[in-house]
N, CA, C, O and CB atoms as a CASP TS submission, in Angstrom:
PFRMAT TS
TARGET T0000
AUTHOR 0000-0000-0000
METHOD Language model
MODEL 1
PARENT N/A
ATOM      1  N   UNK     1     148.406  -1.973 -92.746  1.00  0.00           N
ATOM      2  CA  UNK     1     148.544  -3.412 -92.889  1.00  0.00           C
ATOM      3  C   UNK     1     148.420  -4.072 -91.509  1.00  0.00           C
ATOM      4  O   UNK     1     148.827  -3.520 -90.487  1.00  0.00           O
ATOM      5  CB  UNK     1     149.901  -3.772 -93.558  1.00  0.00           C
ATOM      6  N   UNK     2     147.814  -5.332 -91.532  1.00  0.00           N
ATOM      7  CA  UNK     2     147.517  -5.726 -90.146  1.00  0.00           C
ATOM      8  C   UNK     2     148.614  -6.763 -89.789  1.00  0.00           C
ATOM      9  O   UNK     2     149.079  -7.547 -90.616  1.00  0.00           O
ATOM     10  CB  UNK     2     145.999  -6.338 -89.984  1.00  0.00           C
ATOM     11  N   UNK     3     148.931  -6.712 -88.693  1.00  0.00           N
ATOM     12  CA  UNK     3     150.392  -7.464 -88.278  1.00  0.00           C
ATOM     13  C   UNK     3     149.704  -8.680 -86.891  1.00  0.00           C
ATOM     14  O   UNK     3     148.851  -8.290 -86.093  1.00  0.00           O
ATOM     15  CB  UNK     3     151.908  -5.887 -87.455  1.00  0.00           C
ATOM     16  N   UNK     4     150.052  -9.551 -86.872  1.00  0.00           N
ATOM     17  CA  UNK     4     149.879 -10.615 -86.298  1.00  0.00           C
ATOM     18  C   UNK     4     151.220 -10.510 -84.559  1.00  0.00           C
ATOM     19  O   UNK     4     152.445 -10.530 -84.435  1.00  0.00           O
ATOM     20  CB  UNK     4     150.169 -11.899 -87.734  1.00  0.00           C
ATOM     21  N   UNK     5     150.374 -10.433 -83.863  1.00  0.00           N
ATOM     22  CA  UNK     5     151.151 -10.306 -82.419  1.00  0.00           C
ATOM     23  C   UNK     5     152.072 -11.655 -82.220  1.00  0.00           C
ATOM     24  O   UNK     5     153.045 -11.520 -81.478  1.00  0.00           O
ATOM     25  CB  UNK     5     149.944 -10.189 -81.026  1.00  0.00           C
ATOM     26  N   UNK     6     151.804 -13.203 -82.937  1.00  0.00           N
ATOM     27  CA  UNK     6     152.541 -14.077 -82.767  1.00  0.00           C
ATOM     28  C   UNK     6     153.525 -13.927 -83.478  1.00  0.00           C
ATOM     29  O   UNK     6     154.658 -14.061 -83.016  1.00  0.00           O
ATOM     30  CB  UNK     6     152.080 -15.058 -82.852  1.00  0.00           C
ATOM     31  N   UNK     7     153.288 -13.607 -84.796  1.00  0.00           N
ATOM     32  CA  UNK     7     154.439 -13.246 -85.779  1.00  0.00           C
ATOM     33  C   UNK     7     155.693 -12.612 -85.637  1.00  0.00           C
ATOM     34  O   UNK     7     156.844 -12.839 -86.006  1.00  0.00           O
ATOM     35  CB  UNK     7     154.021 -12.571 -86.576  1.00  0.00           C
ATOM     36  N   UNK     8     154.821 -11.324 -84.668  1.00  0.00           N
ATOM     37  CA  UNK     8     155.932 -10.207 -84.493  1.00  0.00           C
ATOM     38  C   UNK     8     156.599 -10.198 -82.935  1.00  0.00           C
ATOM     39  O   UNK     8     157.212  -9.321 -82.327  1.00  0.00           O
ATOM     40  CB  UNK     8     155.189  -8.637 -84.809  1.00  0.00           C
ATOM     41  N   UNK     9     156.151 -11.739 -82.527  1.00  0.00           N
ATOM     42  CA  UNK     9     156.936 -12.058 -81.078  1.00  0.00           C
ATOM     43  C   UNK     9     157.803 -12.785 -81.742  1.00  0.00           C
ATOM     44  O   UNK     9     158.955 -12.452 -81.463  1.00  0.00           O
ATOM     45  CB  UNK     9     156.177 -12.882 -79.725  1.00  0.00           C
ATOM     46  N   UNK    10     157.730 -13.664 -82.527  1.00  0.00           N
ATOM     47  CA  UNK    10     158.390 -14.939 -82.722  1.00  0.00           C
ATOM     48  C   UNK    10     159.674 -14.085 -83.625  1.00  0.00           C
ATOM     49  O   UNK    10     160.856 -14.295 -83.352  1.00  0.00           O
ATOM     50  CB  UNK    10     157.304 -16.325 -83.626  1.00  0.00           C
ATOM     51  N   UNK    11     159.411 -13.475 -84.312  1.00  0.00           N
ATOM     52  CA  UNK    11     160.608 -11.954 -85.039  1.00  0.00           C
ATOM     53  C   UNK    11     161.796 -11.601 -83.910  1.00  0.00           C
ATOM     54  O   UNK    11     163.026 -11.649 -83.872  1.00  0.00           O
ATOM     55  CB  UNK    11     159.496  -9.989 -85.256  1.00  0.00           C
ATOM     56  N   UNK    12     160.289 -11.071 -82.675  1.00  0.00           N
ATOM     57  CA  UNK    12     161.446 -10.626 -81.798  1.00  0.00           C
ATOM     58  C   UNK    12     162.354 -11.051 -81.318  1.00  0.00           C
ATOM     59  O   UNK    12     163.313 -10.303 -81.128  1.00  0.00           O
ATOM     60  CB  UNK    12     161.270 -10.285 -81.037  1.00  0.00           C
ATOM     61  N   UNK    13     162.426 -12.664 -80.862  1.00  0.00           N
ATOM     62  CA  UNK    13     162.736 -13.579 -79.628  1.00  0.00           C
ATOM     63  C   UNK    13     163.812 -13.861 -81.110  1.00  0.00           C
ATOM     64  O   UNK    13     165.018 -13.676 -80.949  1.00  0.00           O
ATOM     65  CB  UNK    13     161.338 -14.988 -78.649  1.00  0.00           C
ATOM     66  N   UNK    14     163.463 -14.162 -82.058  1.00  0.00           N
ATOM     67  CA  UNK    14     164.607 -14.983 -83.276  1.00  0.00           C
ATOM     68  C   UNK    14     165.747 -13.666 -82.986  1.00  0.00           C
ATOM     69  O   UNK    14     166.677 -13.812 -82.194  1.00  0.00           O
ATOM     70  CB  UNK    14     163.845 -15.160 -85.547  1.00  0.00           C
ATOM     71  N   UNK    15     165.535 -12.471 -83.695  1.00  0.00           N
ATOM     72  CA  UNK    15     166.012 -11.257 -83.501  1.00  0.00           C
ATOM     73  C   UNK    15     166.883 -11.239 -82.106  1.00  0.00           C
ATOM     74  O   UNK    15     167.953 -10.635 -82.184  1.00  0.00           O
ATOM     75  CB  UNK    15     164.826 -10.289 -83.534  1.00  0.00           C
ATOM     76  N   UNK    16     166.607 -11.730 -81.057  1.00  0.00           N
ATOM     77  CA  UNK    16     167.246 -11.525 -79.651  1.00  0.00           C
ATOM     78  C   UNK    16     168.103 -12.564 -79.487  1.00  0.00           C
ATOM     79  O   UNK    16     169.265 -12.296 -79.181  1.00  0.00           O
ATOM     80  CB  UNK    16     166.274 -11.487 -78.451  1.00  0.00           C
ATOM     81  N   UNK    17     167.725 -13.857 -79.646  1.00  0.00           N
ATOM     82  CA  UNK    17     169.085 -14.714 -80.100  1.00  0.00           C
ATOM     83  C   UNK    17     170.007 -14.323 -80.844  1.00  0.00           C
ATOM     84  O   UNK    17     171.068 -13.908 -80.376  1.00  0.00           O
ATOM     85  CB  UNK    17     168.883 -15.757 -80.726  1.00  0.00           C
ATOM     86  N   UNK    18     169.806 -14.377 -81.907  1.00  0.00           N
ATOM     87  CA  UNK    18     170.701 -13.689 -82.844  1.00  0.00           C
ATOM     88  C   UNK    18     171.717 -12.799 -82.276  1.00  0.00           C
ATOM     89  O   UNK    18     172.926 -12.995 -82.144  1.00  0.00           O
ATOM     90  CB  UNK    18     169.945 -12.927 -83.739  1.00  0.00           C
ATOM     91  N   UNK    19     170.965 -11.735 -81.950  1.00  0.00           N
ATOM     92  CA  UNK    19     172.120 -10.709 -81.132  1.00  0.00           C
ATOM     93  C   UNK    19     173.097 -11.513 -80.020  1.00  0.00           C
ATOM     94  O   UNK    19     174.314 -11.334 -80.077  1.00  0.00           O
ATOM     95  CB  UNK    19     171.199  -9.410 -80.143  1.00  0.00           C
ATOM     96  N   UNK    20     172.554 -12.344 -79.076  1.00  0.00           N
ATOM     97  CA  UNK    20     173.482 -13.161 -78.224  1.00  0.00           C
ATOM     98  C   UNK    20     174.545 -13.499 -79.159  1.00  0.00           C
ATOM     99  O   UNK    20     175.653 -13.282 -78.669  1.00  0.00           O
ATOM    100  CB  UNK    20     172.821 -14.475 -77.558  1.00  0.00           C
ATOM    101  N   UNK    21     174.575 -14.022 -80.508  1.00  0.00           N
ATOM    102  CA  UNK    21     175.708 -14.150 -81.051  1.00  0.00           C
ATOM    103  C   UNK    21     176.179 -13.593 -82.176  1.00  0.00           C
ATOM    104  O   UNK    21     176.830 -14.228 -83.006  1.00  0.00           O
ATOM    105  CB  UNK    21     175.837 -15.117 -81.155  1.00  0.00           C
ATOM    106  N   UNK    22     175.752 -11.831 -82.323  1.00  0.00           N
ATOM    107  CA  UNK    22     176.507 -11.114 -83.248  1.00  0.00           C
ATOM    108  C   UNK    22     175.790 -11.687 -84.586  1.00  0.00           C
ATOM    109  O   UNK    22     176.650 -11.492 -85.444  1.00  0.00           O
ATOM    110  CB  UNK    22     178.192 -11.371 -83.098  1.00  0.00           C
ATOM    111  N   UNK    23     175.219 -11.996 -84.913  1.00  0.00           N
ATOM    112  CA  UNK    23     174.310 -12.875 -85.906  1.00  0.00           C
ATOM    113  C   UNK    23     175.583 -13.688 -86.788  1.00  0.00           C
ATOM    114  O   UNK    23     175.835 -13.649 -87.993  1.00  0.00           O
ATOM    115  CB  UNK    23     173.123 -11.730 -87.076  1.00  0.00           C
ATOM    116  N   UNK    24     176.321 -14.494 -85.570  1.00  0.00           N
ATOM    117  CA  UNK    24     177.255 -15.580 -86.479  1.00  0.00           C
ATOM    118  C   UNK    24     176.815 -16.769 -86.480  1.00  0.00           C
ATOM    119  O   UNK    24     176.912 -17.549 -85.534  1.00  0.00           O
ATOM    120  CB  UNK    24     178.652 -15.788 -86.069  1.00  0.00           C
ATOM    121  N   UNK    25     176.116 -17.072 -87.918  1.00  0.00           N
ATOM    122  CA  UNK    25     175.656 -17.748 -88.092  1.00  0.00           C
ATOM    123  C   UNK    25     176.398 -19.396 -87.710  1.00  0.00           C
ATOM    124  O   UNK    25     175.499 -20.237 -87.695  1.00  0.00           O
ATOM    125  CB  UNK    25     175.310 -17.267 -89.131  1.00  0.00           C
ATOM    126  N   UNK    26     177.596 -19.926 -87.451  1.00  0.00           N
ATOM    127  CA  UNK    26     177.948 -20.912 -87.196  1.00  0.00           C
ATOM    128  C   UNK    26     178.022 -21.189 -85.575  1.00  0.00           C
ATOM    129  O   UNK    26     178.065 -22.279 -85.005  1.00  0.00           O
ATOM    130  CB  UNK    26     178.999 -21.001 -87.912  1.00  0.00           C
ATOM    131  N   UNK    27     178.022 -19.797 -84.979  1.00  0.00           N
ATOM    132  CA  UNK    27     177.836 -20.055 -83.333  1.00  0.00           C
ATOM    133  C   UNK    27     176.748 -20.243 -82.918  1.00  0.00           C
ATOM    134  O   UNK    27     176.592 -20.979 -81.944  1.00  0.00           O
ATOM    135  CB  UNK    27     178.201 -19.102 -82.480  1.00  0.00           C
ATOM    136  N   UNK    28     175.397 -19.461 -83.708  1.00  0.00           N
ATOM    137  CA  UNK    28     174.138 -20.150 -83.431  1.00  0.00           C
ATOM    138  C   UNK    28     173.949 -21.607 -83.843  1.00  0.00           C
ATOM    139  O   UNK    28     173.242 -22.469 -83.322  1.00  0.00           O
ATOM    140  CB  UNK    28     173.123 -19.421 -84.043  1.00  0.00           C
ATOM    141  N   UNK    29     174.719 -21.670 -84.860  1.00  0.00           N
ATOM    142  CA  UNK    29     174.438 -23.116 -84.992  1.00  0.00           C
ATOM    143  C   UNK    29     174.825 -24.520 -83.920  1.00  0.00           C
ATOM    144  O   UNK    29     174.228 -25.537 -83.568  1.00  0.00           O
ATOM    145  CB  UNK    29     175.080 -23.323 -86.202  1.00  0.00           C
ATOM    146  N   UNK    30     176.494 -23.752 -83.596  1.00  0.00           N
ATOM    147  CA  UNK    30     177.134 -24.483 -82.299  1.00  0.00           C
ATOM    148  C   UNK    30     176.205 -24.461 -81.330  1.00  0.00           C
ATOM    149  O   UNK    30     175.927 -25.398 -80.583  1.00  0.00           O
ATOM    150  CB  UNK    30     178.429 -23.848 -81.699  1.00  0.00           C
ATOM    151  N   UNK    31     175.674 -23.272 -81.344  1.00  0.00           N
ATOM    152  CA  UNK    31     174.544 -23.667 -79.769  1.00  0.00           C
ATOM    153  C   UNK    31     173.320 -24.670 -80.000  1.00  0.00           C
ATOM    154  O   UNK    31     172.939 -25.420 -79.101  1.00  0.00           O
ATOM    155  CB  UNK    31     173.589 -22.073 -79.128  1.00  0.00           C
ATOM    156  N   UNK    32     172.783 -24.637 -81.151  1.00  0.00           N
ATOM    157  CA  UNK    32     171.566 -25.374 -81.819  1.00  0.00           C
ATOM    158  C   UNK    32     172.223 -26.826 -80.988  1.00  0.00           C
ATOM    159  O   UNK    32     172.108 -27.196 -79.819  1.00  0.00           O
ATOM    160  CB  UNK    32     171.442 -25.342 -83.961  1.00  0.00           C
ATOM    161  N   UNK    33     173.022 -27.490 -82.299  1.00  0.00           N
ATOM    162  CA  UNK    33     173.616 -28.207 -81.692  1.00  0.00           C
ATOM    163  C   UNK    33     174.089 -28.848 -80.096  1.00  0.00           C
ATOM    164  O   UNK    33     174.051 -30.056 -79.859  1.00  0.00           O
ATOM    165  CB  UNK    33     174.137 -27.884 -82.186  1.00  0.00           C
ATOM    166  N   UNK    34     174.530 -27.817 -79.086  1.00  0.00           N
ATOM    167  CA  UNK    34     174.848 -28.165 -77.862  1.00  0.00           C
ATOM    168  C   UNK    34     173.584 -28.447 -77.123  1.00  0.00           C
ATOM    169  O   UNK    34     173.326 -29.484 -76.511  1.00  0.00           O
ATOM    170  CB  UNK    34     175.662 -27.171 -77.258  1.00  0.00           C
ATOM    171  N   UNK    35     172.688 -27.199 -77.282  1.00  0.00           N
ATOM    172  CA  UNK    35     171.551 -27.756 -76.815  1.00  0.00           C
ATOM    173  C   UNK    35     170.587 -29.165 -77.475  1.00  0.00           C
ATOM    174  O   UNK    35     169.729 -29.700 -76.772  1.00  0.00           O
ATOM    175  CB  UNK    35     170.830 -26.611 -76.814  1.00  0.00           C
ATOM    176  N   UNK    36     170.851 -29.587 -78.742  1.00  0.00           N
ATOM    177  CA  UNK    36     170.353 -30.484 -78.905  1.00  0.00           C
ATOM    178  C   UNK    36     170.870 -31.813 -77.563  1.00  0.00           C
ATOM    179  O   UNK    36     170.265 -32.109 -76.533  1.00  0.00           O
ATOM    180  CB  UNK    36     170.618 -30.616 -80.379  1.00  0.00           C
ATOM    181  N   UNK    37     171.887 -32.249 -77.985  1.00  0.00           N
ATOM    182  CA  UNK    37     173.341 -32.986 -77.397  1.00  0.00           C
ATOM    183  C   UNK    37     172.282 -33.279 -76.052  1.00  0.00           C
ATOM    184  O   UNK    37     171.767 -34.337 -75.692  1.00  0.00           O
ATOM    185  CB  UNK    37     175.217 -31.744 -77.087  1.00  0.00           C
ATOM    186  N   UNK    38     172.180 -31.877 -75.465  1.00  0.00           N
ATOM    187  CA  UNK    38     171.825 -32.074 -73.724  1.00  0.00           C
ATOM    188  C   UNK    38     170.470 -32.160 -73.890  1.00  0.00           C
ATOM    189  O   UNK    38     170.073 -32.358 -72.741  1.00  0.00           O
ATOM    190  CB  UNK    38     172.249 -30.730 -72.508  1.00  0.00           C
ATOM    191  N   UNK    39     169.696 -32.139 -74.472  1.00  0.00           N
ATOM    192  CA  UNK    39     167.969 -32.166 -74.413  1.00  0.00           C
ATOM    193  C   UNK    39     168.282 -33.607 -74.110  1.00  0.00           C
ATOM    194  O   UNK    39     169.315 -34.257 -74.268  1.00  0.00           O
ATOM    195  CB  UNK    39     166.773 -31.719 -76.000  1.00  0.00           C
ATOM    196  N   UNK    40     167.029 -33.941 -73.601  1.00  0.00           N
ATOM    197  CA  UNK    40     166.164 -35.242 -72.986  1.00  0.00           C
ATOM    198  C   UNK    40     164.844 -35.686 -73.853  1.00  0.00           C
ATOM    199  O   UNK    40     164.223 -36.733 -73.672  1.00  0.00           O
ATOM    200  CB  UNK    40     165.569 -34.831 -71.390  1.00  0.00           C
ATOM    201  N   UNK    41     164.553 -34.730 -74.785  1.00  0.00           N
ATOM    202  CA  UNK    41     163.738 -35.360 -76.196  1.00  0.00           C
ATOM    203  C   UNK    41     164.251 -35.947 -77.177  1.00  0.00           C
ATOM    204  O   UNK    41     165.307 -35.785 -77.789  1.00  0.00           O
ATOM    205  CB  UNK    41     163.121 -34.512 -76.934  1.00  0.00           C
ATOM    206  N   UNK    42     163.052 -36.942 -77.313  1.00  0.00           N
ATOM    207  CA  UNK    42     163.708 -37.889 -78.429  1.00  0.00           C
ATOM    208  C   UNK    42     163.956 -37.523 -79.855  1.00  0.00           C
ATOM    209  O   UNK    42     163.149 -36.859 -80.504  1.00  0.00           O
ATOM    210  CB  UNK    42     162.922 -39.007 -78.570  1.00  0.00           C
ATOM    211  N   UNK    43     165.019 -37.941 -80.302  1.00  0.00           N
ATOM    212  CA  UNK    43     165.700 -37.051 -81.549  1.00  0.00           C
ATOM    213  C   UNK    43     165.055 -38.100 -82.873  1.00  0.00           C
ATOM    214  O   UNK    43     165.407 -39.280 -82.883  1.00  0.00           O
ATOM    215  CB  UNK    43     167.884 -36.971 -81.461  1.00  0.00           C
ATOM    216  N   UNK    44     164.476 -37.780 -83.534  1.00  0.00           N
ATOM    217  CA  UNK    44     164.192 -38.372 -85.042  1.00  0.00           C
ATOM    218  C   UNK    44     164.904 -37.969 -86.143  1.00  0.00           C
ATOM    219  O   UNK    44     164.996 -36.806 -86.535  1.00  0.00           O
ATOM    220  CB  UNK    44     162.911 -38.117 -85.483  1.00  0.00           C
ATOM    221  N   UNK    45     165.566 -39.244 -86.797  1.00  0.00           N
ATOM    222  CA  UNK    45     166.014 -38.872 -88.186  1.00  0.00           C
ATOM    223  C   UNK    45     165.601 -39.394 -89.058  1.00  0.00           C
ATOM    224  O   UNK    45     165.039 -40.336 -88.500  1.00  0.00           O
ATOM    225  CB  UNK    45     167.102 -38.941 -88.457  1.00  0.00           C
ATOM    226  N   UNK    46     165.338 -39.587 -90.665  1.00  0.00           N
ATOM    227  CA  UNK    46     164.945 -40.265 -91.460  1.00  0.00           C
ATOM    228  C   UNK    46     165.679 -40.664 -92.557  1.00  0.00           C
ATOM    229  O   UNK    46     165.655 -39.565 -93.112  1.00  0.00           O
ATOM    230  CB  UNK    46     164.076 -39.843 -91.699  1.00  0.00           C
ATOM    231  N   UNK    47     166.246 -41.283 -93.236  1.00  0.00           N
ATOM    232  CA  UNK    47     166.940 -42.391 -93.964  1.00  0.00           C
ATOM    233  C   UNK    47     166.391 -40.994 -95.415  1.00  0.00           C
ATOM    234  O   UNK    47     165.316 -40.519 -95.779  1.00  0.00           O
ATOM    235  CB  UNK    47     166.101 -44.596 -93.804  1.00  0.00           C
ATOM    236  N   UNK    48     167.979 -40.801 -95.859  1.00  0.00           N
ATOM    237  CA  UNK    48     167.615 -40.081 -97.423  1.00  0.00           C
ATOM    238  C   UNK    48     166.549 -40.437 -98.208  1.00  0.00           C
ATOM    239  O   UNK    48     166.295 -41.623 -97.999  1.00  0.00           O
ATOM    240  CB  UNK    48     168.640 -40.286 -98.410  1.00  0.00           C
ATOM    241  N   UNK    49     165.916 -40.023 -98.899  1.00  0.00           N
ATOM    242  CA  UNK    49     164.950 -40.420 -99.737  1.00  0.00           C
ATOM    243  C   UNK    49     165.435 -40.613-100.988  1.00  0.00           C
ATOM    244  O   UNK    49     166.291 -39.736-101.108  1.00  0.00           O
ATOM    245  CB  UNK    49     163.942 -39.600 -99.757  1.00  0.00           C
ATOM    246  N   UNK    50     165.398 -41.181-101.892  1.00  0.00           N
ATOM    247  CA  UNK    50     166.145 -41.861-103.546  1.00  0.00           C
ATOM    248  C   UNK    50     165.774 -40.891-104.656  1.00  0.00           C
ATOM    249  O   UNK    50     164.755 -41.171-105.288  1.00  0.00           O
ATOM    250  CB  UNK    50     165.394 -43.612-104.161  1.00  0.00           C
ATOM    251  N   UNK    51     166.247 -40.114-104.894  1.00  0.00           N
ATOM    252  CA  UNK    51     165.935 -38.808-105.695  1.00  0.00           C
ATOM    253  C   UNK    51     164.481 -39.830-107.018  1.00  0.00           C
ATOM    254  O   UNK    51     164.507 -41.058-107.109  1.00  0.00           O
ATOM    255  CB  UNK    51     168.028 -37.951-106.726  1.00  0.00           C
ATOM    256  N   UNK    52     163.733 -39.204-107.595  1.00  0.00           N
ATOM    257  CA  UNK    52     162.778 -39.794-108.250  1.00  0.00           C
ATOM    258  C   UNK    52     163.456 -38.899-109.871  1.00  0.00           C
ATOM    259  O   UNK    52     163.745 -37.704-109.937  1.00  0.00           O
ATOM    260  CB  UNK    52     160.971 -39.453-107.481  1.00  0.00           C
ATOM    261  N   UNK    53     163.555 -39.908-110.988  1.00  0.00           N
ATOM    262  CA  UNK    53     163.650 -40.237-111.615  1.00  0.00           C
ATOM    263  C   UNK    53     162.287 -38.847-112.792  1.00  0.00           C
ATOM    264  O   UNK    53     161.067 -38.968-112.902  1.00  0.00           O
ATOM    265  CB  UNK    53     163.707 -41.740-111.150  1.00  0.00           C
ATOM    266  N   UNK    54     163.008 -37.962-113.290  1.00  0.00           N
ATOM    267  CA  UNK    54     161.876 -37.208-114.780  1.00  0.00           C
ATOM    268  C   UNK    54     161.893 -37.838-115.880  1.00  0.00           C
ATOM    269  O   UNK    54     160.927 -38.005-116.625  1.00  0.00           O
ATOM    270  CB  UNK    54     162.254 -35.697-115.439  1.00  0.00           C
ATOM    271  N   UNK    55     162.989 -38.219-116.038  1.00  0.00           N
ATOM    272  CA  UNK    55     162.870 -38.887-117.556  1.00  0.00           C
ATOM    273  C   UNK    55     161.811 -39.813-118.027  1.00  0.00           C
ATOM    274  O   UNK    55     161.582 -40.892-117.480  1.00  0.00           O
ATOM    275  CB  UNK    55     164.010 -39.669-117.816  1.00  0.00           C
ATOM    276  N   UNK    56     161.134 -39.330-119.124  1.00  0.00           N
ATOM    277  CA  UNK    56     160.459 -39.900-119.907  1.00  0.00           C
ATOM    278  C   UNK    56     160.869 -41.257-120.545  1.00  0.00           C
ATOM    279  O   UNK    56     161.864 -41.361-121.262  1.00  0.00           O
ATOM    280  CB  UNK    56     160.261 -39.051-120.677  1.00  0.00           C
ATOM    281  N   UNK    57     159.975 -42.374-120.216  1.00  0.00           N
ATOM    282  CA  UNK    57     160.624 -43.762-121.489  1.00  0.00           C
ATOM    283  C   UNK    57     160.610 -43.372-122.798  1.00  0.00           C
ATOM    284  O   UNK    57     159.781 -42.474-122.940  1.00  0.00           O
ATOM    285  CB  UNK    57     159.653 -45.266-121.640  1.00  0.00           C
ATOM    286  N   UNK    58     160.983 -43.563-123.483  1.00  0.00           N
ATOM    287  CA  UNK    58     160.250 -43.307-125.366  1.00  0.00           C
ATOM    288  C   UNK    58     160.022 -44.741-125.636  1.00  0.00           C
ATOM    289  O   UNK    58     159.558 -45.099-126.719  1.00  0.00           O
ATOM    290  CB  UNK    58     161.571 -42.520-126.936  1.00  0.00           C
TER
END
């Protein structure tokens, strides 16, 4: 099977974070977070979207 060298970097580097925190998932998240906080890029959010409506009229 043929494996993609970006794929299986981007595996690795996820994989190597992870280990920095025992793969706890709420401390990676704390860091997500901290580093957001201190970045100097501009942060975008977007306003919920209004769930859309299946029901049929009769």
């Amino acid at each position: 099977m043929w494996q993609d060298p970006i794929v299986e970097e981007t595996r690795n580097l996820r994989k190597q974070y992870a280990e920095l925190f025992d793969y706890n998932i709420d401390a990676i998240f704390a860091d997500i977070r901290k580093r957001q906080e201190h970045s100097k890029r501009k942060r975008v959010s977007f306003p919920a979207r209004k769930p859309v409506s299946t029901k049929k009229s009769a």
